[in-house]
C-alpha positions as CSV (number, residue, x, y, z in Angstrom):
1,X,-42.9,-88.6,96.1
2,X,-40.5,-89.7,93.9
3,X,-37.0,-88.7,92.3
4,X,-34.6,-90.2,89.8
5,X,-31.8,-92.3,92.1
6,X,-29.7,-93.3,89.3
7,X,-28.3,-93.5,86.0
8,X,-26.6,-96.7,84.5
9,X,-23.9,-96.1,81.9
10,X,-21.8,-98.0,80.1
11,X,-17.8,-96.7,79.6
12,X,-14.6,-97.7,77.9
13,X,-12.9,-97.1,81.1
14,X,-14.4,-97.4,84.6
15,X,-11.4,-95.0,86.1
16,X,-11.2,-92.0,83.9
17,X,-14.7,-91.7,84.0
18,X,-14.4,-92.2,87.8
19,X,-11.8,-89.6,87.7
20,X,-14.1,-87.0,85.7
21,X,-17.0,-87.5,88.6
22,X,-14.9,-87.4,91.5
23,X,-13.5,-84.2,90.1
24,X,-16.6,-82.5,89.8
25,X,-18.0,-84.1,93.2
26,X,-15.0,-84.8,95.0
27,X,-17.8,-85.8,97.9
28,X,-19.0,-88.4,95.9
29,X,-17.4,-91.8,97.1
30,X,-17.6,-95.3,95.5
31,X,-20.4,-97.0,97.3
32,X,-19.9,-100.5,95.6
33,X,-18.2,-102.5,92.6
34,X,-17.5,-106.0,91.4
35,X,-18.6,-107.7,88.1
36,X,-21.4,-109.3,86.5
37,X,-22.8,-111.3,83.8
38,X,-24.1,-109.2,80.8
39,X,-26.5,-111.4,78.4
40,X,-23.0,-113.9,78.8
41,X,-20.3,-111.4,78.8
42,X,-18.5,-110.5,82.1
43,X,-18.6,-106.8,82.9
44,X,-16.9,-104.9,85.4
45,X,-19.5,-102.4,87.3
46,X,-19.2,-99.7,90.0
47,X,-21.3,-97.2,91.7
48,X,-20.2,-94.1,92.6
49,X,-22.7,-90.5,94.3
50,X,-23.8,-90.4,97.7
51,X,-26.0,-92.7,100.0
52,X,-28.9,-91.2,97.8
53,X,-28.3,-90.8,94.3
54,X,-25.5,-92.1,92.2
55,X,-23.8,-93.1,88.7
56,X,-23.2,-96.5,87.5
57,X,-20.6,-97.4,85.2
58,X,-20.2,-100.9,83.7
59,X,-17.0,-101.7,81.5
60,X,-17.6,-101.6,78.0
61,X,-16.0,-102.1,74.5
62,X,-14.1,-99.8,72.4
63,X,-17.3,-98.5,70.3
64,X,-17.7,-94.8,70.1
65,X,-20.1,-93.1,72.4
66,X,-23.2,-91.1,70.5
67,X,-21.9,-88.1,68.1
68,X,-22.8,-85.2,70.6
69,X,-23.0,-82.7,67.5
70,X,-25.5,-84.9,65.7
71,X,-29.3,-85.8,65.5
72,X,-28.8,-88.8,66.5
73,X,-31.3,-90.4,68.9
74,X,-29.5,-91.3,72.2
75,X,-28.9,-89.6,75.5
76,X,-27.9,-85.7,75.0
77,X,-26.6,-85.1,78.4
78,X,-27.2,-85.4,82.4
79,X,-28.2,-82.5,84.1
80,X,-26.9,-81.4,87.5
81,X,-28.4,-78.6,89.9
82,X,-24.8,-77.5,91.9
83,X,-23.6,-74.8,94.0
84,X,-20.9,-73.5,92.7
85,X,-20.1,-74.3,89.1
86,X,-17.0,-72.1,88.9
87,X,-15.5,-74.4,91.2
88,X,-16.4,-77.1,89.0
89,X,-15.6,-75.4,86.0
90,X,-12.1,-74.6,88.4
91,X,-11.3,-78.4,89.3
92,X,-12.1,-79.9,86.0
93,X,-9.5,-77.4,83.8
94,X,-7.2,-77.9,86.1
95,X,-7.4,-81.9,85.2
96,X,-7.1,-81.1,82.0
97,X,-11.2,-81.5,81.1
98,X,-12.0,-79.2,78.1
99,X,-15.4,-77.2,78.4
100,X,-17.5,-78.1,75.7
101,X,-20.2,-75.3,76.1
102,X,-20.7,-72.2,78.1
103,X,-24.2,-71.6,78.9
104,X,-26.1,-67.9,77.6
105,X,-26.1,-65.4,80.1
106,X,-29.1,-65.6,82.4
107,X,-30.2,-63.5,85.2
108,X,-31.1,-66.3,86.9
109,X,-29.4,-69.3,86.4
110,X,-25.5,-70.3,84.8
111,X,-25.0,-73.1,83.4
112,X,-21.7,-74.8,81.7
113,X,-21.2,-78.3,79.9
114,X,-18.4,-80.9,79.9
115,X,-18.0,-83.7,78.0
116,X,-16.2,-86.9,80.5
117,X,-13.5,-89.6,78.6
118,X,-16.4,-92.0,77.6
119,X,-18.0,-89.4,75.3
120,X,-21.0,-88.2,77.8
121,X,-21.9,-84.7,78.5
122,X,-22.3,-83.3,81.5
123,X,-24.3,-80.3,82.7
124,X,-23.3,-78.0,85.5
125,X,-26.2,-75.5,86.3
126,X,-26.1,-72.9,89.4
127,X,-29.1,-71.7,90.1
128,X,-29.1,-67.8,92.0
129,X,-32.6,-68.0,92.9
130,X,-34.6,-69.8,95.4
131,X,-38.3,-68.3,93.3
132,X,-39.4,-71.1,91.7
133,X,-40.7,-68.7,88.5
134,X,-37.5,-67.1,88.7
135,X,-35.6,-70.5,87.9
136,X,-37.7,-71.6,85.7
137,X,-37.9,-68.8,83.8
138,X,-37.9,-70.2,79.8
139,X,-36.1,-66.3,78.1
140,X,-34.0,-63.6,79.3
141,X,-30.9,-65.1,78.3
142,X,-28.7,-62.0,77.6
143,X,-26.4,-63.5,75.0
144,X,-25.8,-66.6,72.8
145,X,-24.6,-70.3,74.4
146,X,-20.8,-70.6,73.2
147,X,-19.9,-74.1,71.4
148,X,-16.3,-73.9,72.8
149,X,-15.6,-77.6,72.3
150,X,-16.8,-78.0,69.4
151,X,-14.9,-74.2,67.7
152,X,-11.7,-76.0,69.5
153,X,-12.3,-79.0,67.4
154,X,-13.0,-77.4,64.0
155,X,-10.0,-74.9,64.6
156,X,-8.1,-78.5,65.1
157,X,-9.5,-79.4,62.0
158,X,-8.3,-76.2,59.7
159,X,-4.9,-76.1,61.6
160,X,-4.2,-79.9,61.6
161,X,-1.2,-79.0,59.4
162,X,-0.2,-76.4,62.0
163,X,-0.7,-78.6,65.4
164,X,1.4,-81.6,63.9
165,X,4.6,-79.3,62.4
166,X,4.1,-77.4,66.4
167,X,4.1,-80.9,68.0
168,X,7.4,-82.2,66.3
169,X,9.1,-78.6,66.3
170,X,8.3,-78.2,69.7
171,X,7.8,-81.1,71.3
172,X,9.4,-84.7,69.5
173,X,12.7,-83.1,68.0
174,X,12.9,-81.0,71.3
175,X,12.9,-84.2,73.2
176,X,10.7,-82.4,75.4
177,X,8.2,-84.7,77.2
178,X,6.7,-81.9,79.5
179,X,5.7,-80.4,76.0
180,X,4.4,-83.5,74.6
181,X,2.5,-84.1,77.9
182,X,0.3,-81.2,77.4
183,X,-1.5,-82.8,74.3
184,X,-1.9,-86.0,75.7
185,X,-5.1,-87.9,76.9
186,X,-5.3,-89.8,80.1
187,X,-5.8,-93.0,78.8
188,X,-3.6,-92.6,75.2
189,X,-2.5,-95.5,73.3
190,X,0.7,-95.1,71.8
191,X,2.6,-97.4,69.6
192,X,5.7,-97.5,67.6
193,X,6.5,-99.5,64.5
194,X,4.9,-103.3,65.4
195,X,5.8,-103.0,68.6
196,X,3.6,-103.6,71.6
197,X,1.1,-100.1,72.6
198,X,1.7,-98.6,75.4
199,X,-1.3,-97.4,77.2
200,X,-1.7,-94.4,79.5
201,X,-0.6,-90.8,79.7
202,X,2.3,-91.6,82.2
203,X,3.4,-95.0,80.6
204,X,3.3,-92.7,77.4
205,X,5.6,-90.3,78.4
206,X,8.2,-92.8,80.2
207,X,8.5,-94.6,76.8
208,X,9.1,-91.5,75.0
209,X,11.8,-90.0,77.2
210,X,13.4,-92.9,77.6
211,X,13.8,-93.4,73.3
212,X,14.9,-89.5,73.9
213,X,17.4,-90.9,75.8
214,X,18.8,-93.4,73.5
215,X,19.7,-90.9,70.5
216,X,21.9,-87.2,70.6
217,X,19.0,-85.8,68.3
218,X,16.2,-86.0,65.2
219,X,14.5,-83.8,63.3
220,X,11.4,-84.5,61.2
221,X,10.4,-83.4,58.0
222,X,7.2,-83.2,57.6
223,X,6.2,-83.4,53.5
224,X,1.8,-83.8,53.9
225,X,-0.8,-83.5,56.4
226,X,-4.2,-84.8,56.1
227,X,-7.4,-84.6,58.8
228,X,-10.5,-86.3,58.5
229,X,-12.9,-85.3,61.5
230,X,-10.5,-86.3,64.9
231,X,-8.1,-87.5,62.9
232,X,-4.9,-86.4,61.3
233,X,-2.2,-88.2,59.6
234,X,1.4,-87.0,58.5
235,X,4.1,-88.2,56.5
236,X,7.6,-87.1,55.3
237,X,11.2,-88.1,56.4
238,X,13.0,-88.2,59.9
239,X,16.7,-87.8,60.2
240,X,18.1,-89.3,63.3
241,X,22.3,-89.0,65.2
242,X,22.8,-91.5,67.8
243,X,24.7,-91.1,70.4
244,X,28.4,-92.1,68.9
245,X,27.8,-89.2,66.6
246,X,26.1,-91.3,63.6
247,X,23.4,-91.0,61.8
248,X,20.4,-92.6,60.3
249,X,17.2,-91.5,57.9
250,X,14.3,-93.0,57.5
251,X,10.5,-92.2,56.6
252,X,7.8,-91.8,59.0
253,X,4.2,-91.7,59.5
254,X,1.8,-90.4,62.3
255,X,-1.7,-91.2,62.9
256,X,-2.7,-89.3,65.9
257,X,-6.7,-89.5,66.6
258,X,-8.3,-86.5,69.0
259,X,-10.8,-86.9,72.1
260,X,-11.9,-83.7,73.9
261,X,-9.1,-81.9,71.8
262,X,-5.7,-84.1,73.0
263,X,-4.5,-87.0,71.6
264,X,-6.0,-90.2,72.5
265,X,-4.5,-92.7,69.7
266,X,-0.4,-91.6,68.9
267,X,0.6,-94.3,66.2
268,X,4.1,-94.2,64.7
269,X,4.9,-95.9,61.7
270,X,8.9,-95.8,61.2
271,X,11.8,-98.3,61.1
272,X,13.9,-97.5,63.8
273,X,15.7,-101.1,64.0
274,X,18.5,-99.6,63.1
275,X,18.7,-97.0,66.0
């Protein structure tokens, strides 16, 4: 008798990937943590399941996890037999965690895939058979998988010109941080000029309103867009009337880098010493 206990992975950050789990399980509690010594490098690790299986997650550097639409050698995803993937599916979207595929229609069997902050995927499969040839039956899907993640990252890709004109319209020359919020990772960095980042969604967002705060108005204007893969980068001019009524112009340009579809770097390159 045997059976796989657990799996050890290696994360940027320990807590959103905590966060992802605990969503999907929320029965699944942190069993133990501390930190180690890696080959002379101190890690962070914690394990988090049930008294008989778990996930370990050490603290790791800012490398990119394996390219999940790519032939790659690495680990494709981690399988999960559950009970009730809508509710999954329910709690995850409600976090804010994008689908990344929607299994074929099966007679059988439903499965659905997400992808968690540190680049692994995740598969949710609901089985509606206890016949063992039933549930493994290999055919009888009924209709295609559906690549939602990845259509959501090429439409990015074709509308990058669209999604950073919507974001300023709607969002930066609204002053409207509840806007701004929705596009947002967890775990954003966001910087300004050569100041310090700031790093997390609701750090993000206090920065942001309170710079709202400091002017009557702005309004960008946006003159080029370019994307490359998760990234896209705009330029053009930004026209800015404090408080007392004045006013100040100055150029601008955005980086903004994508993860699961929202904004994970936001970098800002303006002179705004003389707000």
């Amino acid at each position: 008798m045997f059976y796989l206990e657990h799996v050890n992975l290696v994360v940027k950050d320990i807590n959103a990937t905590l966060d992802f789990i605990q969503t999907a399980f929320p029965d699944w509690k942190v069993r133990g943590e501390g930190e180690g010594d890696w080959y002379g490098q101190k890690r962070k690790w914690l394990h988090v399941g049930t008294d008989g299986q778990y996930i370990t997650l050490n603290s790791g550097d800012d490398a990119p996890n394996r390219d999940l639409t790519s032939n790659n050698p690495g680990l494709a995803h981690l399988g999960f037999s559950v009970d009730d993937v809508d509710g999954i599916t329910r709690r995850l979207t409600e976090k804010g965690y994008v689908i990344g595929t929607i299994g074929a229609d099966h007679p059988h069997r439903k499965t659905i895939y997400f992808t968690d902050p540190a680049g692994f995927e995740f598969e949710f499969i609901e089985y509606f058979s206890d016949d063992v040839s039933e549930r493994n039956m290999y055919g009888g899907e009924t209709s295609g998988i559906v690549r939602v993640g990845t259509a959501l990252k090429e439409d990015r890709k074709m509308t990058g010109e669209t999604f950073a004109r919507d974001l300023y319209r709607n969002a930066v020359d609204q002053k409207d941080v509840t806007e701004l919020g929705r596009h947002l990772a967890d775990d954003i960095r966001f910087r300004i000029g050569n100041h310090a980042p700031v790093i997390g969604k609701d750090s993000v967002l206090s920065a942001n309103q309170s710079f709202f705060d400091s002017i009557a108005s702005m309004s960008h204007q946006i003159d080029a867009v370019y994307t490359d893969g998760n990234t896209t980068i705009c330029n053009g001019s930004v026209h800015y009337v404090r408080l007392d009524g004045s006013e100040h112009s100055a150029v601008f340009s955005t980086t903004l880098v994508f993860r699961d579809n929202l904004i994970a770097d936001y970098l800002v390159f303006a002179d705004i010493s003389k707000l």
